[in-house]
N, C-alpha and C positions, 0 to 999 in steps of 0.2 A: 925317236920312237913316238908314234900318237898317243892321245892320251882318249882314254873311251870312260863313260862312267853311263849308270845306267839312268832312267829317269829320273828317281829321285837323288841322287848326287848320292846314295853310302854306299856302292859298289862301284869300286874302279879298277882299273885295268890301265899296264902300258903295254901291248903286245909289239912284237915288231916287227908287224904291219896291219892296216887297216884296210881291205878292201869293198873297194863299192862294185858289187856285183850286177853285172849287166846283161851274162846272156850265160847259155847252157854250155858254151864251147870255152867260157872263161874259167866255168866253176871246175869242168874238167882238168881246164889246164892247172889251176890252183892247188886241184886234191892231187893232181901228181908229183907239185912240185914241194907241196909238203909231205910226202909220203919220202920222197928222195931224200929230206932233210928230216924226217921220221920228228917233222912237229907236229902239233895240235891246234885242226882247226873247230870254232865255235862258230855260230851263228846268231846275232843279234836281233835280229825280228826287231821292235820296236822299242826294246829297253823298260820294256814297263816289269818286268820279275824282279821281283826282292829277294829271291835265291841267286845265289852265283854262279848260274848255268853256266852264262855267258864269259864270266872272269877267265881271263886266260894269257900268259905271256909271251905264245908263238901268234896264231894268225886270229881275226876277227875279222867275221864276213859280215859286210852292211848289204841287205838283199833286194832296198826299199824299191831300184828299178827296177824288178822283176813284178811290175805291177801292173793289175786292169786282168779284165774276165778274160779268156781265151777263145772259151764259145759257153751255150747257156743248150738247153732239151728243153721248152716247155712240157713237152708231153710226158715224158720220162722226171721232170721235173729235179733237173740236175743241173750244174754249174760244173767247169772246168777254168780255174784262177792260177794267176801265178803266186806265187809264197809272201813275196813281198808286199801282197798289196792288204793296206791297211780296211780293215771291219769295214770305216767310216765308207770309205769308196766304195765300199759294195754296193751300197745302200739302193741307189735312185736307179742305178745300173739295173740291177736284179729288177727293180721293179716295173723298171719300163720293158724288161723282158716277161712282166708278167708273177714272177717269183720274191720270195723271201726267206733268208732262214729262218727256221724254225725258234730260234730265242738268240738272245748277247747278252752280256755282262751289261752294268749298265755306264763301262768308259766303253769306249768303238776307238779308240788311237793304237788299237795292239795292230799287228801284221797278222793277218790269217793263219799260217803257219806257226808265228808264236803261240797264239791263242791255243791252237789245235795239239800243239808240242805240249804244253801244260795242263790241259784238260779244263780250261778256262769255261765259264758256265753264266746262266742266270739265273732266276727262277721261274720255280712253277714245277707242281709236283706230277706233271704228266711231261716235262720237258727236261730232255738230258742234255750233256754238256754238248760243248763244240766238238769235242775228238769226234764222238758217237756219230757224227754227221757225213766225216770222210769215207766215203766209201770208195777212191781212189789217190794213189801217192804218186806224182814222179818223182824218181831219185838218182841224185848221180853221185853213188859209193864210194868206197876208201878205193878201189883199183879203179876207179874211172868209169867205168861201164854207167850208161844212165839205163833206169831198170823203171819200167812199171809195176806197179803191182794193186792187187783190187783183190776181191773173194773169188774171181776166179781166175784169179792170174797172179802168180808167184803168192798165194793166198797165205801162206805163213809169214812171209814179210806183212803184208797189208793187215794181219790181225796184230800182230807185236808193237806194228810202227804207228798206229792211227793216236796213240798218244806216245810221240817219240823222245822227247826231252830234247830232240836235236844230236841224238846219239848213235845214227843209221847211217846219216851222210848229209848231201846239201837238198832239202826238198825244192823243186824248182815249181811245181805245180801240185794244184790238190783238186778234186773232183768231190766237191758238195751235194750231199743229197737234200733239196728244199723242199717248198711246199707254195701253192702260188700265193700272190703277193697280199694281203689285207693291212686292216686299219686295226686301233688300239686307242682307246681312252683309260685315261686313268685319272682315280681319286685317292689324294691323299689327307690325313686325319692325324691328330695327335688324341695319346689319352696313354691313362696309367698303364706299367708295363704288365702287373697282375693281370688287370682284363683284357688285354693284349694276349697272354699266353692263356688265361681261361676261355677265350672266343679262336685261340686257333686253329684246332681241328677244320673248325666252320670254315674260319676265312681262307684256311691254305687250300680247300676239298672246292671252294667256292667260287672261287677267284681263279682265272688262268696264271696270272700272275700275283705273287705277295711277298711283302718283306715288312719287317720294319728297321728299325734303330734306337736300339736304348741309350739316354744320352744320360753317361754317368752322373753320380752324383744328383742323381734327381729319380723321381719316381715316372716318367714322362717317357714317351716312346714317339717315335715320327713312323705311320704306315703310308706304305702305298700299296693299293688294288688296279691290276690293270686287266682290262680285256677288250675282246675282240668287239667289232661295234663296227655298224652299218651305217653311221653316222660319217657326212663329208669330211674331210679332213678343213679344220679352223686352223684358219692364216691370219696374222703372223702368229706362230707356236705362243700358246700362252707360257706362263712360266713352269719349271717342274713339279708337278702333284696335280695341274689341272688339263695337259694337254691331250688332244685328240684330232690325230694324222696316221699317216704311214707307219707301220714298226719300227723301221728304223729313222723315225722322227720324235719318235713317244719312250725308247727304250735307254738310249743312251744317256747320259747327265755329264755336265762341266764339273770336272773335279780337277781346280789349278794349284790346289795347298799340297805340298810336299809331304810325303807320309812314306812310313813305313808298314808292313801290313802282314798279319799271322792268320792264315783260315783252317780251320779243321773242321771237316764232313764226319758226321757224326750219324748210326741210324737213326731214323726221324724217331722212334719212338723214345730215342732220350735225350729229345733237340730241348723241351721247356727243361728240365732237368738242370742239365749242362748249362743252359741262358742263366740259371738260377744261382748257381755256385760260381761261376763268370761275375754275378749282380755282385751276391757273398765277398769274393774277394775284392770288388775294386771299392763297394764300399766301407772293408776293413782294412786294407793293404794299401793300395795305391788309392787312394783319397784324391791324388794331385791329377789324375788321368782326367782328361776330358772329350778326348776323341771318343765317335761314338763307338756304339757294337753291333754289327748287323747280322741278321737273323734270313736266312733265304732257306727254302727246298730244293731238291733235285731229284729226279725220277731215276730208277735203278737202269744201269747200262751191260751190255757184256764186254766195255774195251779194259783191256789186261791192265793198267797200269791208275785208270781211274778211280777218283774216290768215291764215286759210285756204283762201284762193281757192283755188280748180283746184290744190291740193296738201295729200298725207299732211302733218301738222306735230306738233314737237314745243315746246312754248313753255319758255320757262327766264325764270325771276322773284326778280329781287334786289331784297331790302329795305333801311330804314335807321331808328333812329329815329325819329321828327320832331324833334326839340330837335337833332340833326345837321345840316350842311351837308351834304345826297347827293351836290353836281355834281361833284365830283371823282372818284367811285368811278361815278359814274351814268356819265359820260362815258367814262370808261375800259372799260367795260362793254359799252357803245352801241358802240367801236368796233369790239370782238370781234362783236358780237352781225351790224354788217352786213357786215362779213369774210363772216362764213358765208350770208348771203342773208339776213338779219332783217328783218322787219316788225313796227313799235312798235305794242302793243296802245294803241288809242283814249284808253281811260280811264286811263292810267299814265303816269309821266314819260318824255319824248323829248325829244327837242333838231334833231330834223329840220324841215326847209325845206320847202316847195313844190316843187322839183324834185327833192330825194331823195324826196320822198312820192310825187311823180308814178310815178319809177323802180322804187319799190317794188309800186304796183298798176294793172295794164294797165285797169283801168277809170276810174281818176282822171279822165281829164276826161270820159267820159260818166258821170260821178256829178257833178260841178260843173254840169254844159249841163243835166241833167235836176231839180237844185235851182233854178240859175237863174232857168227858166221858172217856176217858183210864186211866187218869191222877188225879182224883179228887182231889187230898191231894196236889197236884203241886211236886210231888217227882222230876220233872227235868225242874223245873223252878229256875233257880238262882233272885240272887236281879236284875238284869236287867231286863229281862223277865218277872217277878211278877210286876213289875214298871210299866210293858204294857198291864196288865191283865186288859181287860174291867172289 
């Protein structure tokens, strides 16, 4: 049996089989042959979730050759991609067609698909996450059939599945709505975390882009302000907090240190709040924590499964390293985070059930009824997901 583990090495897996997916006529053949032997296929996108979407003891599908744009609309200002192809690659593509997306996390190593299965995001309180961007899916379902679907074409699939968990079928292509292509400078600053959250309103209303990170055990914050700028792009990239290029030259950052990672999207207006009793406990409780806390917005969405459903949000995200046990500081955390209204991001660790997930998004079971029907047998529900099956 292979042995599959996720990014950070605390999720593993021996399923028994690992397959490297190559073309649309393979995945078919695969979902039949696991529907015959009524096992459970996953999909691994690029291993960066810290939830165990992916953990599974029958199949795991690696999708990374299903990669590179299909075709690009200028004028329509759309993208058609395959599943597998990682953020990073979009980048220079998109641009020399003219286009960019609209925002990214600031790693670019996920697969598009992963990203877009999680509701994976950046900042900036006029910019919603990755899901909100899909305005078309291909998929090839538990019976095999490979099916489109958009708002106006099998339109109840394409609302349920634009943030799918990977629970519909094998996505082989996605159709991105962008915006054409610009540039991005950014400034970043340290200073206390108080005037930090007292100068927010300003900086998040002001700045296209803002975050910061409170670095425990101190009173000290690291910000960055990024925006749009008419300015040439400067070669060779200077280092991160001072560069100004392309968006996908300025938005991403090298993060090679192993972690583990907890985010709750919280409404913005009780984002200082929440940072506040977050500060509370790690400088009464965990003392020993030293990974930072970061601080991002996100603009309100209508996709069903997101943590920005029909509201402004602010997300706050603790880390740990992986060689640490996090459940103790993750738990303690989780309970501030749904004190204030939190909803646990997809891809990060959580520790909620089925009926607090239910309570958390007023679409929960019309996103389960409209998986269902493609899915009935749960061919791409693992033990996790079956865990949260209303």
């Amino acid at each position: 049996m292979p042995n599959w583990s996720n990014w950070s090495g605390k999720l593993k897996a021996r399923p028994q089989s690992l397959y490297h997916l190559r073309s649309e006529e393979d995945a078919q053949a695969i979902v039949s042959m696991a529907a015959n032997k009524k096992q459970c296929i996953r999909v691994a996108g690029a291993t960066h979730s810290h939830a165990p979407l992916v953990v599974n003891d029958d199949l795991i599908i690696d999708p990374q050759a299903l990669s590179g744009i299909v075709s690009t609309d200028k004028k329509a200002q759309t993208a058609t991609v395959w599943a597998g192809t990682r953020i990073y690659a979009l980048g220079k593509p998109l641009q020399d067609a003219g286009l960019a997306l609209f925002n990214q996390g600031d790693i670019d190593q996920q697969a598009i698909a992963g990203a877009t299965a999680t509701g994976t995001h950046g900042t900036g309180t006029t910019l919603k996450n990755l899901s909100s961007t899909v305005i078309g899916t291909r998929f090839v379902l538990a019976n095999g059939e490979i099916v489109n679907c958009s708002a106006s074409n099998n339109a109840d699939l394409w609302e349920a599945s634009r943030l799918h968990l990977g629970a519909f079928g094998i996505v082989t292509q996605l159709t991105l709505q962008l915006r054409p292509a610009y540039r991005l400078k950014e400034n970043a600053s340290v200073a206390p975390l108080e005037k930090i959250l007292g100068e927010l309103d300003h900086n998040t209303l002001n700045n296209r882009h803002y975050e910061f990170f409170w670095h425990p055990q101190s009173d000290e914050a690291s910000t960055k302000a990024i925006n749009e700028t008419d300015e040439p792009p400067q070669y060779p990239l200077a280092e991160e907090g001072s560069r100004c290029a392309w968006n996908h030259e300025v938005l991403p950052n090298y993060r090679p240190h192993k972690h583990t990672e907890m985010e709750y999207s919280l409404p913005s207006s009780e984002g200082p709040a929440c940072m506040r009793a977050i500060q509370r406990l790690l400088t009464t409780k965990f003392r020993d924590v030293r990974w930072p806390v970061e601080y991002r917005t996100m603009a309100a969405d209508d996709v069903w499964l997101s943590t920005g459903y029909q509201r402004q949000t602010v997300t706050i995200s603790v880390h740990q390293d992986v060689r640490v046990d996090e459940e103790p500081y993750y738990r303690a955390c989780e309970e501030i985070f749904l004190a204030f209204g939190g909803r646990p991001h997809w891809g990060k660790v959580h520790y909620l059930g089925e009926q607090q997930l239910n309570s958390c998004h007023d679409k929960w079971q019309h996103w389960w009824q409209a998986r269902d029907l493609v899915d009935p047998e749960g061919i791409f529900l693992n033990k996790f997901l079956k865990g949260l099956r209303p």
